[in-house]
Backbone as CSV, one residue per row, in Angstrom:
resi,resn,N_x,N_y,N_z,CA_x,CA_y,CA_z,C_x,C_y,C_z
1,UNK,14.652,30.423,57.262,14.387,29.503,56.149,15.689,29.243,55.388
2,UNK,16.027,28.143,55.088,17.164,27.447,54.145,16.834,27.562,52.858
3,UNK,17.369,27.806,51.964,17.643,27.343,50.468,18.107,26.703,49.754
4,UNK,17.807,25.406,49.206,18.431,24.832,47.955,17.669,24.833,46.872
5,UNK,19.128,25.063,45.874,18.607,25.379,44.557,19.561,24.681,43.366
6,UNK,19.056,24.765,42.536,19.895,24.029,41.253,19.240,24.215,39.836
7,UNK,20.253,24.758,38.692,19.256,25.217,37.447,20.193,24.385,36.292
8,UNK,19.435,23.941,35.463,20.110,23.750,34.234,19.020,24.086,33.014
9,UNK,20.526,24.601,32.118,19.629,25.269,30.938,19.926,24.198,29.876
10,UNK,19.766,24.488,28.441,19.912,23.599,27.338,19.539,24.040,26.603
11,UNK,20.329,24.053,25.204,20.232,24.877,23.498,19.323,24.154,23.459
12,UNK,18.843,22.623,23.436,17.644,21.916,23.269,18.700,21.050,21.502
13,UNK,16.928,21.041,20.942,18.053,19.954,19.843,17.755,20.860,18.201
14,UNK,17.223,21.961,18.298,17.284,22.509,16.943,18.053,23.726,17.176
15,UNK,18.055,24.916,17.597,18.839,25.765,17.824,20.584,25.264,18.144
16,UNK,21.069,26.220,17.467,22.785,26.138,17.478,22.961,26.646,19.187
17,UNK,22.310,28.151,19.305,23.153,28.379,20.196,21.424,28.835,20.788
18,UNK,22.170,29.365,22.155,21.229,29.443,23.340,21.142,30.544,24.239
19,UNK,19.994,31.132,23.982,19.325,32.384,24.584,18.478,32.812,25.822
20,UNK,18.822,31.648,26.080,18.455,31.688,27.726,19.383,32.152,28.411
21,UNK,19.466,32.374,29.926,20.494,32.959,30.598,19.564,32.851,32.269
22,UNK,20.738,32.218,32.897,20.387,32.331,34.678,21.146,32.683,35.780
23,UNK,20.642,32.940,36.923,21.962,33.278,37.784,21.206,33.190,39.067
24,UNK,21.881,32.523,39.629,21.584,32.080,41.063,22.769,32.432,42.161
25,UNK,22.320,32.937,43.296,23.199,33.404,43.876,22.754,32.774,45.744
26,UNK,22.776,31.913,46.277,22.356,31.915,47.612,22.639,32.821,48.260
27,UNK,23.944,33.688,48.362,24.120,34.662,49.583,23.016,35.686,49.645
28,UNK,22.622,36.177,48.207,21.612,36.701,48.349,20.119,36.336,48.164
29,UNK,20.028,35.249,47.782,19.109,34.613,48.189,18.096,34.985,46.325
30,UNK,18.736,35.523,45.648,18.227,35.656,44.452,18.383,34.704,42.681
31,UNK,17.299,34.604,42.751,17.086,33.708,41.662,16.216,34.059,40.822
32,UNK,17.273,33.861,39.188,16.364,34.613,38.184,16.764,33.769,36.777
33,UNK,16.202,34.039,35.696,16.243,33.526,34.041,15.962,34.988,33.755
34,UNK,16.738,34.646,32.256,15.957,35.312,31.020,16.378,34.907,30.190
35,UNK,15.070,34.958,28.806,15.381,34.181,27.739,15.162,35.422,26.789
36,UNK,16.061,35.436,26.225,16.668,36.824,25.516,15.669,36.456,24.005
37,UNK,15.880,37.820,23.023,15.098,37.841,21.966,15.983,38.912,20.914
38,UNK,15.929,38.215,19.205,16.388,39.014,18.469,17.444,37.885,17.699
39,UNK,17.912,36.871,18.412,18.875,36.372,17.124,20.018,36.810,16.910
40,UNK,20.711,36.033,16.302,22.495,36.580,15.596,23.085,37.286,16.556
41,UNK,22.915,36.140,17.810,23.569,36.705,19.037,22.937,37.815,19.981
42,UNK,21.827,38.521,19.487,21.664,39.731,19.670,20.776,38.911,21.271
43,UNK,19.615,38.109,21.010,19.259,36.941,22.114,20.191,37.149,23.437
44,UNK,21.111,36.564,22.970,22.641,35.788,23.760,22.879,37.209,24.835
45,UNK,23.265,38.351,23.783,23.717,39.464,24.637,22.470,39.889,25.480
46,UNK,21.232,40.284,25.515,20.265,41.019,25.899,19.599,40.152,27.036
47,UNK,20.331,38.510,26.871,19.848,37.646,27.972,20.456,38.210,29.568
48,UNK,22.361,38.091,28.803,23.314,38.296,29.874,23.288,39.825,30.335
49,UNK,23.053,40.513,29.476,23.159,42.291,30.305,21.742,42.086,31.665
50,UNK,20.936,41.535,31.047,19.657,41.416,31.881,20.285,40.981,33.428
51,UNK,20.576,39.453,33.231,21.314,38.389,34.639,22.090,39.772,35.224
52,UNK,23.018,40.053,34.234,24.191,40.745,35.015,23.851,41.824,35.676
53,UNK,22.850,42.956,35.421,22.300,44.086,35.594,21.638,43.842,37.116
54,UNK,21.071,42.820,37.240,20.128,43.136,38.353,20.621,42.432,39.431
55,UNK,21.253,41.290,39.197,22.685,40.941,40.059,23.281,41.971,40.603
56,UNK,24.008,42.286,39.822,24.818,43.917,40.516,24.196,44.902,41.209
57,UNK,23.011,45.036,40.467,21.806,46.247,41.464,21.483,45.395,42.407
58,UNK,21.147,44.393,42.662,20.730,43.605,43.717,22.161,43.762,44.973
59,UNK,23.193,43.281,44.492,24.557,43.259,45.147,24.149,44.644,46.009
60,UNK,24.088,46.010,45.601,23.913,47.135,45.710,22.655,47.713,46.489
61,UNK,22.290,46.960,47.247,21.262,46.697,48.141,20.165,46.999,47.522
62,UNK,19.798,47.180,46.071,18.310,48.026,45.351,17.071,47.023,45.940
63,UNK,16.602,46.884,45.388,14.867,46.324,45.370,14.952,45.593,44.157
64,UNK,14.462,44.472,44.362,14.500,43.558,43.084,13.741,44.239,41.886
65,UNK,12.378,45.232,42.076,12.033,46.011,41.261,12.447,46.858,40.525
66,UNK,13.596,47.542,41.248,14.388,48.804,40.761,15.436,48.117,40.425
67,UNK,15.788,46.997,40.840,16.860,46.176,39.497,16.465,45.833,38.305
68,UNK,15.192,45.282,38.416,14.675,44.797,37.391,14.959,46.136,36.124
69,UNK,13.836,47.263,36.474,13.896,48.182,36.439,14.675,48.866,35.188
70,UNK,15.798,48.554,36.305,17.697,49.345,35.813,18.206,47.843,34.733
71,UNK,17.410,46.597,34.576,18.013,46.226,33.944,17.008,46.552,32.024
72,UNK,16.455,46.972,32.177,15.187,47.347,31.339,16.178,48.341,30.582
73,UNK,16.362,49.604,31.315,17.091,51.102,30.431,18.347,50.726,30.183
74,UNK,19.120,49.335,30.532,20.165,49.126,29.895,20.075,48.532,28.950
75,UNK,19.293,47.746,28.383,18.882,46.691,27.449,18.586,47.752,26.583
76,UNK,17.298,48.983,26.792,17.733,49.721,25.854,18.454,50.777,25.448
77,UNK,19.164,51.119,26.209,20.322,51.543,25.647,21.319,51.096,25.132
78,UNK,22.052,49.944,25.082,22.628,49.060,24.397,22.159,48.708,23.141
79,UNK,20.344,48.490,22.905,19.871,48.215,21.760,20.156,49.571,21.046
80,UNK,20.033,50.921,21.538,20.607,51.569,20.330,21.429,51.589,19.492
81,UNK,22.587,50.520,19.909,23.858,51.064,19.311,23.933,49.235,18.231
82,UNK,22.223,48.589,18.491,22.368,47.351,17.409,22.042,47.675,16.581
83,UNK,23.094,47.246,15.221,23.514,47.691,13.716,22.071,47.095,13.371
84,UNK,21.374,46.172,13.706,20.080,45.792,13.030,18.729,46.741,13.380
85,UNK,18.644,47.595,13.644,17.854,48.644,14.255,16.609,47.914,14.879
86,UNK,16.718,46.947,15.124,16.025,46.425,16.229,15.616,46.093,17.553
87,UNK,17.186,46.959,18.030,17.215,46.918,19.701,17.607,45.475,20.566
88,UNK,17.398,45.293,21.506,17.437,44.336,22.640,16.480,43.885,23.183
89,UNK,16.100,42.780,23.569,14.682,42.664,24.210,15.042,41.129,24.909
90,UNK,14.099,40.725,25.971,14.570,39.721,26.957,13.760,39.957,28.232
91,UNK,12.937,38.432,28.010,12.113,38.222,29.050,12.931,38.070,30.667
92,UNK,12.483,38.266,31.410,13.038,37.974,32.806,11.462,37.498,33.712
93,UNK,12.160,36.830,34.714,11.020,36.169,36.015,12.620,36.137,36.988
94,UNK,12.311,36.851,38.233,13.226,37.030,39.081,12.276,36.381,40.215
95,UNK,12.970,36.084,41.723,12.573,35.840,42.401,13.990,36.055,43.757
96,UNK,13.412,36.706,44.410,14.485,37.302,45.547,13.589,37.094,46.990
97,UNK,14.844,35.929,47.923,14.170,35.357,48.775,15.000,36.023,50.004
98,UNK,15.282,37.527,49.754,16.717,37.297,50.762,15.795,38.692,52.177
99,UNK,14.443,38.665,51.804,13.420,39.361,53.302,12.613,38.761,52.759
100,UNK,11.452,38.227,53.905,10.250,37.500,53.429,9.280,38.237,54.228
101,UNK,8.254,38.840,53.602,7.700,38.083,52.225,8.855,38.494,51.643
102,UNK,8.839,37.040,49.890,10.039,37.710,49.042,9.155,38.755,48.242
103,UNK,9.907,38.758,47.445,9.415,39.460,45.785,9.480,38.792,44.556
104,UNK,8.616,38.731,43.881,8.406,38.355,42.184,8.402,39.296,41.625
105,UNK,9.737,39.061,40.595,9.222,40.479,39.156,8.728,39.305,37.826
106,UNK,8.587,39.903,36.986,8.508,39.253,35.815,8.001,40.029,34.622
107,UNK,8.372,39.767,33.296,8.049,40.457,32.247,8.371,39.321,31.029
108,UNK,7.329,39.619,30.087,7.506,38.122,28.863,6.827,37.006,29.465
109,UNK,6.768,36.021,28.722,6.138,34.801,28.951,7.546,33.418,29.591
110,UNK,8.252,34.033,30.174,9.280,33.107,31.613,7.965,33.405,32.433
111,UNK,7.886,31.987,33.389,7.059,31.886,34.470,7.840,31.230,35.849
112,UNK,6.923,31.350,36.746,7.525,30.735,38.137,6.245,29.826,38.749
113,UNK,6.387,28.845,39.048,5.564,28.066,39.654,6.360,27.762,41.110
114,UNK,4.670,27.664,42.027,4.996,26.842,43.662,4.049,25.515,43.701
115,UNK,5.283,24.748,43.830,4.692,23.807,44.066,4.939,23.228,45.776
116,UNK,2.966,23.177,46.478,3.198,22.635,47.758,2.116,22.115,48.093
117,UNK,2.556,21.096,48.663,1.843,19.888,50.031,0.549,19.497,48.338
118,UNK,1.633,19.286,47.054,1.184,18.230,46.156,-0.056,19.550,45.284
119,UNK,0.237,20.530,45.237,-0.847,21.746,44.194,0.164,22.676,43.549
120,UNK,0.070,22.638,42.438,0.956,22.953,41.596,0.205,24.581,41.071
121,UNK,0.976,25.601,41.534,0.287,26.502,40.794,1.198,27.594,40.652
122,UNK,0.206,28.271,39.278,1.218,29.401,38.385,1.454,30.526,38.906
123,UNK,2.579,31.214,39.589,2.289,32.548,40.581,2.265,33.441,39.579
124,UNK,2.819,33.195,37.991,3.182,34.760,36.997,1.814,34.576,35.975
125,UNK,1.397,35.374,34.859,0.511,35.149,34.062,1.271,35.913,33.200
126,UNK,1.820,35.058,31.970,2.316,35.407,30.628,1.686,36.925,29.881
127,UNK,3.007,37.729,29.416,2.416,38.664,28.582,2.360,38.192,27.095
128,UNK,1.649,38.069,26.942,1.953,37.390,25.582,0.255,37.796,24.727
129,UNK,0.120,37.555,23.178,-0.758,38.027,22.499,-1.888,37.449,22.950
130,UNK,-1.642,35.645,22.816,-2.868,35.075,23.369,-3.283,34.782,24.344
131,UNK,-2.178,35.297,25.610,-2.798,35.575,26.625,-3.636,36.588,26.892
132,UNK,-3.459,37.538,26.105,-4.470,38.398,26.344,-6.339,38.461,25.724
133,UNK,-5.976,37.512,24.781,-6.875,37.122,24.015,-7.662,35.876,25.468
134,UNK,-6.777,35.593,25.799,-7.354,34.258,27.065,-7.982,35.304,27.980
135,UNK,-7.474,36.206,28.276,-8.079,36.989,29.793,-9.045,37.811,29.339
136,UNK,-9.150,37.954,27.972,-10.515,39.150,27.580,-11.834,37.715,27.275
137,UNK,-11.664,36.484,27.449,-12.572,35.275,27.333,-12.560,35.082,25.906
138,UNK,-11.845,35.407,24.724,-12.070,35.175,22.890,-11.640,34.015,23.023
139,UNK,-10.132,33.488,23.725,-10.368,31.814,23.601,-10.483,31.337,24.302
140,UNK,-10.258,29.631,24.526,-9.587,28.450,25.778,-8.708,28.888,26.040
141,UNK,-8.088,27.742,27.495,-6.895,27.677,27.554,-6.300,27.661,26.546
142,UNK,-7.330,26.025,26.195,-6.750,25.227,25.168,-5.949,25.908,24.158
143,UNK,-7.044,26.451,23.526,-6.897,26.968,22.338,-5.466,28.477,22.642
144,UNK,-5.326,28.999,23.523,-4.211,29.825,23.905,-3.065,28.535,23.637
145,UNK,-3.351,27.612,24.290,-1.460,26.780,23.657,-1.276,26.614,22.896
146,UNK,-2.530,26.248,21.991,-2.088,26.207,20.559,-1.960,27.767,19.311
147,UNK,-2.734,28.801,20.161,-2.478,29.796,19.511,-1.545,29.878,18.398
148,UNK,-0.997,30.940,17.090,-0.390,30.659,16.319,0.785,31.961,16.874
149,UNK,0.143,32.870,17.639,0.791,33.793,18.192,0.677,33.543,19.955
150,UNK,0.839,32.313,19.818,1.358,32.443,21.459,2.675,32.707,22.188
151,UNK,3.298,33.136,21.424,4.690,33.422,21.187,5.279,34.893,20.926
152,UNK,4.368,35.678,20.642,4.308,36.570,20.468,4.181,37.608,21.969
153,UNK,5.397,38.278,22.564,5.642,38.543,23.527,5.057,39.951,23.709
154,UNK,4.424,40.305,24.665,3.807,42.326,24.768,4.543,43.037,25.441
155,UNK,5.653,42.067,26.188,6.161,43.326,27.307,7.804,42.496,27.583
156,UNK,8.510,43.369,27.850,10.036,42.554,27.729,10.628,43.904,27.837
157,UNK,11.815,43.257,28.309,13.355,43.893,28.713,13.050,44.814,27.822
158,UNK,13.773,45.821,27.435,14.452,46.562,26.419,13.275,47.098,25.157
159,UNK,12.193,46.323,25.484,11.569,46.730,24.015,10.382,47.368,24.983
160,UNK,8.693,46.963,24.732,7.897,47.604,25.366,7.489,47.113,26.628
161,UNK,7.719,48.193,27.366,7.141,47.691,29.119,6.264,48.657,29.515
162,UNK,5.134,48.891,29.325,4.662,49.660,30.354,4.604,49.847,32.133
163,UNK,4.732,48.697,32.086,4.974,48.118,34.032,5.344,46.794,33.994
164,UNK,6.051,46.667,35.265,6.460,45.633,35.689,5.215,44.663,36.416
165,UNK,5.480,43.179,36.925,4.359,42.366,37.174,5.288,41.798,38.472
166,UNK,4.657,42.554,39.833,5.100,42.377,40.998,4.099,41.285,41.487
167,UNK,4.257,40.542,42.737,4.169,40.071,43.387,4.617,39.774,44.895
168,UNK,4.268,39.494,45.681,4.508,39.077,47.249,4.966,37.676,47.433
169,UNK,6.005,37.079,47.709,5.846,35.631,47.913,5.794,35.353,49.666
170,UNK,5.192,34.201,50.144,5.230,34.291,51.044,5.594,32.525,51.661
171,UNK,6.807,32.238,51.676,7.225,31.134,51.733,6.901,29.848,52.478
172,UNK,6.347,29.061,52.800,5.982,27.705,53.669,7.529,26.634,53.210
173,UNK,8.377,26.107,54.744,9.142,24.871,54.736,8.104,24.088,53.660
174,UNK,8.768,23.567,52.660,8.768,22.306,51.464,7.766,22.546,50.523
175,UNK,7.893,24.309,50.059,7.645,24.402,49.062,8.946,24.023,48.305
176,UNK,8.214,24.255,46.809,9.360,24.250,45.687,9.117,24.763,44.641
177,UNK,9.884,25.963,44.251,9.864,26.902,42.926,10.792,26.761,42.024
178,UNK,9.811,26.755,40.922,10.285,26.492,39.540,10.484,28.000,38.611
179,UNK,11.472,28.172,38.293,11.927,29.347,37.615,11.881,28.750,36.006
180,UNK,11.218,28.876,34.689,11.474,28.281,33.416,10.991,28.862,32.844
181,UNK,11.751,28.811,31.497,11.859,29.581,30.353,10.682,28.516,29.549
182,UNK,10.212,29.476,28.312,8.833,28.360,27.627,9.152,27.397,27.060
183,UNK,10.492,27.439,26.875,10.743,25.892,26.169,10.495,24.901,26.722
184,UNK,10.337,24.791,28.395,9.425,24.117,29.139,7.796,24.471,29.432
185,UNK,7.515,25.271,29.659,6.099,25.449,30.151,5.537,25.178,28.908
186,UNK,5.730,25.616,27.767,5.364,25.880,26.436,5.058,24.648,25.839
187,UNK,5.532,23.498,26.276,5.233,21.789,25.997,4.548,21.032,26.976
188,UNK,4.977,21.548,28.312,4.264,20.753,29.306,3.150,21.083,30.222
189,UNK,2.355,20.790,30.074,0.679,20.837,30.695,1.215,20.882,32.173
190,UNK,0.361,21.322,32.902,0.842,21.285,34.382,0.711,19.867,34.988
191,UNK,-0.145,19.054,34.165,0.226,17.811,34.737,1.330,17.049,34.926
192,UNK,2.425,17.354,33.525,3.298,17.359,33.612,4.391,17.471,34.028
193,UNK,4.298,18.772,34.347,5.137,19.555,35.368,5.045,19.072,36.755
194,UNK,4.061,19.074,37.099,3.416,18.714,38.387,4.282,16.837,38.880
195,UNK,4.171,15.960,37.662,4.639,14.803,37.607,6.041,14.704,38.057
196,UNK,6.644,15.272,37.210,8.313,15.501,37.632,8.323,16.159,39.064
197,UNK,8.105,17.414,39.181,8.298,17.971,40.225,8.388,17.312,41.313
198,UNK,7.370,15.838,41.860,7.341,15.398,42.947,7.741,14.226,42.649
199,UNK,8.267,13.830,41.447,9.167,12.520,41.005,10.600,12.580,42.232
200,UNK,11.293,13.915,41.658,12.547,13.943,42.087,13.052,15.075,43.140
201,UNK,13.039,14.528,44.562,13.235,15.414,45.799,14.398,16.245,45.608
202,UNK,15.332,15.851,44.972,16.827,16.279,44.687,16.640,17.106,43.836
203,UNK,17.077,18.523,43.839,16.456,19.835,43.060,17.667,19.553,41.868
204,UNK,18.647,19.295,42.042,19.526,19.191,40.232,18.627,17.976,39.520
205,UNK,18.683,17.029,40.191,17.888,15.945,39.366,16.772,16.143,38.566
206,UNK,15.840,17.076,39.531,14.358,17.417,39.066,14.863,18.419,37.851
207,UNK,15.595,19.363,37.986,15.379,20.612,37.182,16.503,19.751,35.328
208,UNK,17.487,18.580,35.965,17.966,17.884,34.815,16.466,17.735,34.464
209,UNK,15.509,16.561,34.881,14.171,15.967,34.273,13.258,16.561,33.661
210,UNK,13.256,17.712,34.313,12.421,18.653,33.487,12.627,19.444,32.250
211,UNK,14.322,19.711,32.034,14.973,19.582,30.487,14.605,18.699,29.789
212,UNK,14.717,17.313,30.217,14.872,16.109,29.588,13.465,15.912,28.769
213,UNK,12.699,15.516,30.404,10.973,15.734,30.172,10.585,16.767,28.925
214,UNK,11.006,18.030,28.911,10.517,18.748,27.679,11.224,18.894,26.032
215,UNK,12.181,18.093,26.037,13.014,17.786,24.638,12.276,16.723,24.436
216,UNK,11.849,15.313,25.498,10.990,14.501,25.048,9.771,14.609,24.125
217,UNK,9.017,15.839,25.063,8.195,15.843,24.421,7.713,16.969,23.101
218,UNK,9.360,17.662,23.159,8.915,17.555,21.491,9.501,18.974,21.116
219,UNK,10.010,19.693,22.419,10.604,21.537,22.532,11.399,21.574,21.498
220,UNK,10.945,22.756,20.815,11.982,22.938,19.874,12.673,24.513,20.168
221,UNK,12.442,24.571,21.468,13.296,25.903,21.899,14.481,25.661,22.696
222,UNK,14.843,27.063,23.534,16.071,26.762,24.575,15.227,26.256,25.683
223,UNK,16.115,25.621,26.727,15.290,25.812,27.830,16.130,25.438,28.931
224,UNK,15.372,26.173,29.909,15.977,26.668,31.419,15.052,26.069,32.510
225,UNK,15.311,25.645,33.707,14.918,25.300,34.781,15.617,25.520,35.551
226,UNK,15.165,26.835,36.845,15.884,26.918,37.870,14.757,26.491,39.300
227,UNK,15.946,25.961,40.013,14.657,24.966,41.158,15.044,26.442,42.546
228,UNK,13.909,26.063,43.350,14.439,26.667,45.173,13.425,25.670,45.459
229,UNK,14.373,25.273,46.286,14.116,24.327,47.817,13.732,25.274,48.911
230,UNK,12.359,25.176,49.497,12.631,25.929,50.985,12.666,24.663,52.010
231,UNK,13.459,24.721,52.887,14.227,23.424,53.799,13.687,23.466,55.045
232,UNK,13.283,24.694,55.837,12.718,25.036,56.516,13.200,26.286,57.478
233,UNK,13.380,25.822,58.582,13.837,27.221,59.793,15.449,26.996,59.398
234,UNK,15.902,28.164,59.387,17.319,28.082,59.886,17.716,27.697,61.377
């Protein structure tokens, strides 16, 4: 199987600076975000130790799990030494295509969508307050997007994890995965998503549109889109 891929992030239009963070690597076939948490930079740093951490463990032949993992006890250990006694914290959604089946990690409300042969669907399920409020049946969907604490994260880098949220991927020629931070999902309905996605075959184009697409309609966060192309047989 081939890979193409292409990500672009964006401060968006109210935030100064930007707490997202991605890293794509074809040789190894790994592709990941995180959208960091805490502010006054603290975001910024807890995004990049994350990218950088499991990159390197990955480099290091680990398991995308046990990177993930190793990038978790660095986040907090680093948060000890923040003067705001608040620590480090930073969602991640990884995706490592380099043995198939691949692997999905994920923690926080970053998601990954496959989109194929035109069905758009969510492979991660958000940790988040009102998601949990959604899976015990107290609300809607609906009513989960509009939640007032839908934003409100349960599990992340550096702060509380009880476990990680694995998965199996199991790849088909002309799928296409979407790696994004909520400043996209968080505005756009899957119809949405779904719209762009098969607008633009060209994975920089699509993952530009889908920035674009979600400042349109109204994001007032960072936001990230990382694409994979599967092309087919090598």
């Amino acid at each position: 199987m081939r890979w193409q891929s292409a990500a672009v992030t964006d401060a968006g239009t109210v935030r100064e600076n930007n707490e997202d963070r991605f890293h794509v690597d074809e040789g190894e076939c790994l592709y990941l975000l995180a959208d960091g948490m805490g502010g006054l930079g603290h975001g910024e740093l807890a995004a990049i130790l994350a990218c950088e951490t499991i990159a390197s463990e990955m480099g290091q032949g680990k398991s995308l799990p046990l990177a993930v993992a190793s990038a978790h006890r660095r986040l907090q250990r680093e948060g000890g030494r923040n003067p705001t006694g608040k620590g480090l914290g930073s969602t991640v959604v990884a995706l490592s295509l380099r043995e198939i089946p691949g692997t999905l990690v994920w923690a926080g409300d970053s998601r990954c969508y496959r989109f194929r042969q035109g069905v758009l669907t969510c492979l991660t399920t958000d940790h988040t307050f009102a998601q949990g409020l959604l899976d015990a049946g107290a609300i809607t969907e609906k009513e989960a997007r509009a939640h007032p604490q839908r934003n409100v994260v349960t599990r992340a880098l550096g702060q509380k994890l009880d476990r990680l949220s694995c998965r199996s991927i199991y790849p088909r020629p002309g799928d296409r995965y979407l790696l994004c931070s909520d400043g996209i999902s968080g505005v756009l309905e899957d119809s949405s998503l779904q719209a762009v996605l098969e607008s633009y075959p060209d994975a920089e184009s699509c993952a530009q549109a889908l920035v674009d697409t979600a400042i349109g309609a109204g994001s007032r966060d960072n936001l990230t889109a990382v694409l994979v192309d599967a092309e087919g047989a090598a």
